[in-house]
N, C-alpha and C positions, 0 to 999 in steps of 0.2 A: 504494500500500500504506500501511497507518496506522502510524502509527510504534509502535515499539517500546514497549510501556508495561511490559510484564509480563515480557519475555523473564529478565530474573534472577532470577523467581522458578519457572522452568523446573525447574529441579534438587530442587526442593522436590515433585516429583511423586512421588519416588520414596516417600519415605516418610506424603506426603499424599494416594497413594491407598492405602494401604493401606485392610485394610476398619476401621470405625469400632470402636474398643477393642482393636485389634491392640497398641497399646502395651503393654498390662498382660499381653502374650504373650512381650514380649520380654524372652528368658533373660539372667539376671546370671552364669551359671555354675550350680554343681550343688555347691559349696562351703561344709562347714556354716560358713565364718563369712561372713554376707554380706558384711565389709569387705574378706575377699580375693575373691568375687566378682564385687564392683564393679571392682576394680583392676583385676581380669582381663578383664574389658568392655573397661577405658579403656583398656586395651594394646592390645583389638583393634581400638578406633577409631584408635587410631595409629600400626597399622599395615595399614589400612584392610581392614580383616579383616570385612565385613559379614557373612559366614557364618557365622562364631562367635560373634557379638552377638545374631544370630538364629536362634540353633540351632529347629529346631525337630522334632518327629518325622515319618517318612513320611505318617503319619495326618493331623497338623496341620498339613503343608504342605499336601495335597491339600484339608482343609475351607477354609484360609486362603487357596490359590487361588480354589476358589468361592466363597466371600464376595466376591473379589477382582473376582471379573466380574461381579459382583449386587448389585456396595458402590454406598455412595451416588454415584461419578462415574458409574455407570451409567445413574443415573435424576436426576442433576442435571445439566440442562441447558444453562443458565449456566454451570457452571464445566466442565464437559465441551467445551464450545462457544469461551471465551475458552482453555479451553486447548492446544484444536486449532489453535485462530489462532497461536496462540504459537509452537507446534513449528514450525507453517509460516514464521512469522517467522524463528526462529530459523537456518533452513535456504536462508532467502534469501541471497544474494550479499553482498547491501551488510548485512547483519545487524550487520556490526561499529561500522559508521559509525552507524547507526540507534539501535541502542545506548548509542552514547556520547551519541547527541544528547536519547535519552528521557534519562537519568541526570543531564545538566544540565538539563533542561526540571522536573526531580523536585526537585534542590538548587539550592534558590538559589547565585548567583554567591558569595554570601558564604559559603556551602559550610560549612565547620568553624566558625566562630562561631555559625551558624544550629542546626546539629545540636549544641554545645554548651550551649545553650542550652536545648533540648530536652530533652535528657538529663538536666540539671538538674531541668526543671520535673516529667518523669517521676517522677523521685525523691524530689523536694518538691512534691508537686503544691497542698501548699496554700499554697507560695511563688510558684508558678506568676503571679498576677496583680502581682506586684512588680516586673516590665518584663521579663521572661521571656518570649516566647514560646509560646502555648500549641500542643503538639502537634498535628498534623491539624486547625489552625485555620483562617482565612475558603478557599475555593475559588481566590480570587482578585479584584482590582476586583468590587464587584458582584452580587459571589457573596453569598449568606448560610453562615454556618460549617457546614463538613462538608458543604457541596455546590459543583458543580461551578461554574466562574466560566469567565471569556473564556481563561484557559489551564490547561494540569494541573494539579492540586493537589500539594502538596509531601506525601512521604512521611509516612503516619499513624501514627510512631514508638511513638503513644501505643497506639493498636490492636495493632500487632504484639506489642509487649512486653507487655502485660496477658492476649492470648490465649497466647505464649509460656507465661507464667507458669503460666496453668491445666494446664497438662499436665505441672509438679510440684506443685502445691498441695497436699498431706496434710493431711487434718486432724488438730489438734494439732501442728501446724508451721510453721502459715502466718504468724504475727509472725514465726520465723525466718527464713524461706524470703523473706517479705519484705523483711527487712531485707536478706538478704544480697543481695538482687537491687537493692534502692537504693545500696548500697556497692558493687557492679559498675558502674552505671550513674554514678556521681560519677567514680567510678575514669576511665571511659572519657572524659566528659566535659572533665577536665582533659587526659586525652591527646590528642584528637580536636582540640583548638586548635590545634595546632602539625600538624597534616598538611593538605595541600592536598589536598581530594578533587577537586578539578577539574585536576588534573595531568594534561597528557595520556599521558604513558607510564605510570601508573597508569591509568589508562583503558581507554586499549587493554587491556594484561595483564585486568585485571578483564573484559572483554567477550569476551576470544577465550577466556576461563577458566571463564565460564557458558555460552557459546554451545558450546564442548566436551564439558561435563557433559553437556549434552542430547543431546548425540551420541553419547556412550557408551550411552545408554537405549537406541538404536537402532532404536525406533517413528516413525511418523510421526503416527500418533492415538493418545487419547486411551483408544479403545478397544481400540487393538494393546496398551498394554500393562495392560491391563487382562486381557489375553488369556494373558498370559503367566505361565509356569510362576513359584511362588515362590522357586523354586531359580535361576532364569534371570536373576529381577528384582533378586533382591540379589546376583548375578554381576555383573551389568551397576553396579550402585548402588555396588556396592566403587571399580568403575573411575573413579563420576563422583566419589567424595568425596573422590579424587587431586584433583581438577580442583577442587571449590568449598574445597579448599585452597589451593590457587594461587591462586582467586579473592579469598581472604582475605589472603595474601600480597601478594597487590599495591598492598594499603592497610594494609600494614605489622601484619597480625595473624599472628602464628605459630600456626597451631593445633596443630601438633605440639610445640612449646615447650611450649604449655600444656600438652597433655597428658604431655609428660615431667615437667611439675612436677608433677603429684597425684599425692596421696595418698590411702589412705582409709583412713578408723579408724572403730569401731565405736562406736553414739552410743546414748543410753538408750533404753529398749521405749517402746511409747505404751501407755496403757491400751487394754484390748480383750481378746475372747476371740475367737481367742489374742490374747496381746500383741503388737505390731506393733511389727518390729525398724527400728532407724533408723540408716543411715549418716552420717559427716560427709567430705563433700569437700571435699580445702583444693588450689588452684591458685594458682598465679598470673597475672594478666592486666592490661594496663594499668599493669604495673609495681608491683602490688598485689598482696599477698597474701589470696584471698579464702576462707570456708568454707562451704561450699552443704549443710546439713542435707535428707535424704532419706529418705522413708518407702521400705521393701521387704517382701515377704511372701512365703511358702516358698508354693512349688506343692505339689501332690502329687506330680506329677513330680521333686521336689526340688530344682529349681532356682528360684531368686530371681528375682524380678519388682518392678520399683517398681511404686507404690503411690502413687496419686493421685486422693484421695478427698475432697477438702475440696467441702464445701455452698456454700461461699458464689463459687463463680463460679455456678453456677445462682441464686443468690439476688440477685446483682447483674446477672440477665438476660444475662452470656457465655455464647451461644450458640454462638456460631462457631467452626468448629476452625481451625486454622493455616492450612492451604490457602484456606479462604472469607476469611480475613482480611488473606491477603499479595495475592489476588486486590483484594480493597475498598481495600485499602488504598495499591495500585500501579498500579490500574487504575481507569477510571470506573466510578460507582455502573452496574446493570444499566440495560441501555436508553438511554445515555448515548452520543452522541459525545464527538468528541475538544472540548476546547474550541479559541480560537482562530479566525480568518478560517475561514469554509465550517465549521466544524463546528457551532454554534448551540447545543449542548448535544443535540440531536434525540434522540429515542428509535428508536436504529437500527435496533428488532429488530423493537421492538413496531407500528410504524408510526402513525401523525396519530392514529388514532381511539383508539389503546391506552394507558394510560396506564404510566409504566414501572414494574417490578417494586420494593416499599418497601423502604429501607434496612433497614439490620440493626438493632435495638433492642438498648437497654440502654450502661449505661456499660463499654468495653472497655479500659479502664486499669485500675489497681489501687490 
């Protein structure tokens, strides 16, 4: 069996199969002020309330089901395909030990200086060439950057965070919205030195805390939950975000801490017809006090929905949504073995005469 590359981004199915633009469906409340809205969201994520995050009506559950079995995991091969392998991993026996061994294979031994580093260069990316680091850089010996070398490639921090980002980007917010996302990323930075990510009783915890999550989904394909009632999917999705809590606990993040700390206040309209109202969240994380500005816009239904409209991830070629990007980014490009003895890099799917399927284009940082 190939080893584990992907199994921790298992838990991310729940909300990356949704069908494509389901976000901007998702209820803040029915509250005319959107900043008690929002507040009322973060209370249901912690207290892992997914029904009430995702309220939705009988009508739009039943269209958002079928989108759901018609969305793009349906007719996307490659990630339908690695993520069927995945679930099957994840359900193997030794899944635990496989795990811990992909996650060191991911972070170098140097572990927390490496990712501090990283997190730096993300944030100053145009400090980056000053002995930093750069994100998702060579493959390995051999390799050319951003492709596969003689063993896995280290986690592409830089990808994850920059398509992360797109999925709040408003426009007329985005110098904010960026900023406060590089003051996250400093924040963590300095803390992330002092934790041993290669701890083995963090390890374990973290591995039997993703390999759980996937178990509450209680599919074995890709397409079973795809099948599934939308009512059913965030029953089950409440139970795993117990579990990718725990998984963040294990490497000393509280995600219920944080979310006891915020707060939310109401922040000035943007220009638009109508004006487009804007939240500010302030938390604490990393020991930091941070404030994350938020576009929201009223339904007709009357409930609040964010608002994530900015041009410029389409203008800087971010194509890929979250799920295509924790896949590329934790996994080998498409068509790719493992690297390492017997693997060669071969194109596994496609075979000798096919050539494998091209990377993703454009720059996926911010």
């Amino acid at each position: 069996m190939r080893p584990i590359f992907r199994t921790a981004i298992a838990c991310a199915c729940l909300a990356s199969s949704m069908p494509q633009g389901y976000a901007a469906e998702v209820s803040l409340g029915s509250s005319d002020d959107p900043a008690a809205a929002m507040q009322a969201s973060l209370h249901a994520l912690r207290v892992n309330d997914l029904a009430t995050l995702l309220t939705a009506t009988p009508a739009e559950a039943q269209a958002l089901t079928s989108a759901l079995a018609d969305g793009a995991l349906a007719h996307d091969r490659f990630l339908s395909d690695r993520l069927d392998e995945l679930l099957r991993e994840a359900a193997s026996p030794d899944a635990t030990a496989q795990l811990i061994a992909a996650w060191s294979a991911r972070v170098p031994v140097s572990g927390s200086a490496d990712l501090a580093a990283a997190l730096v260069a993300l944030a100053h990316p145009a400090g980056a060439a000053s002995g930093a680091p750069a994100p998702g850089g060579p493959g390995g010996p051999g390799g050319p950057p951003g492709m596969p070398g003689p063993g896995p490639r280290p986690i592409d921090w830089r990808m994850l965070t920059g398509v992360a980002l797109t999925q709040l980007l408003a426009r007329g917010l985005e110098t904010q919205q960026v900023e406060a996302v590089q003051q996250l990323l400093d924040a963590a930075a300095r803390w992330v030195v002092d934790l041993d990510i290669h701890d083995a009783r963090r390890a374990k915890l973290a591995s039997a805390a993703a390999i759980a999550a996937v178990g509450d989904l209680q599919v074995a394909t890709i397409n079973d939950l795809c099948q599934l009632p939308i009512s059913t999917l965030i029953t089950r999705g409440s139970e795993a975000l117990v579990q990718l809590k725990a998984l963040a606990s294990a490497y000393g993040v509280d995600a219920d801490a944080i979310l006891d700390s915020a707060s939310v206040a109401d922040g000035p309209a943007l220009a638009g017809h109508p004006p487009v109202s804007t939240v500010i969240v302030s938390f604490t994380a990393f020991n930091v006090r941070h404030q994350l500005p938020l576009a929201v816009v009223r339904s007709d239904a009357g409930t609040w929905r964010l608002r994530a409209d900015s041009p410029i991830p389409r203008l800087l070629g971010l194509r890929l949504s979250l799920l295509q990007a924790l896949v590329f980014s934790l996994g080998p490009p498409p068509g790719f073995g493992p690297g390492g003895p017997g693997g060669g890099g071969a194109n596994r799917d496609a075979g000798a005469t096919q050539p494998p399927p091209p990377l993703p284009r454009g720059d996926n940082g911010f």
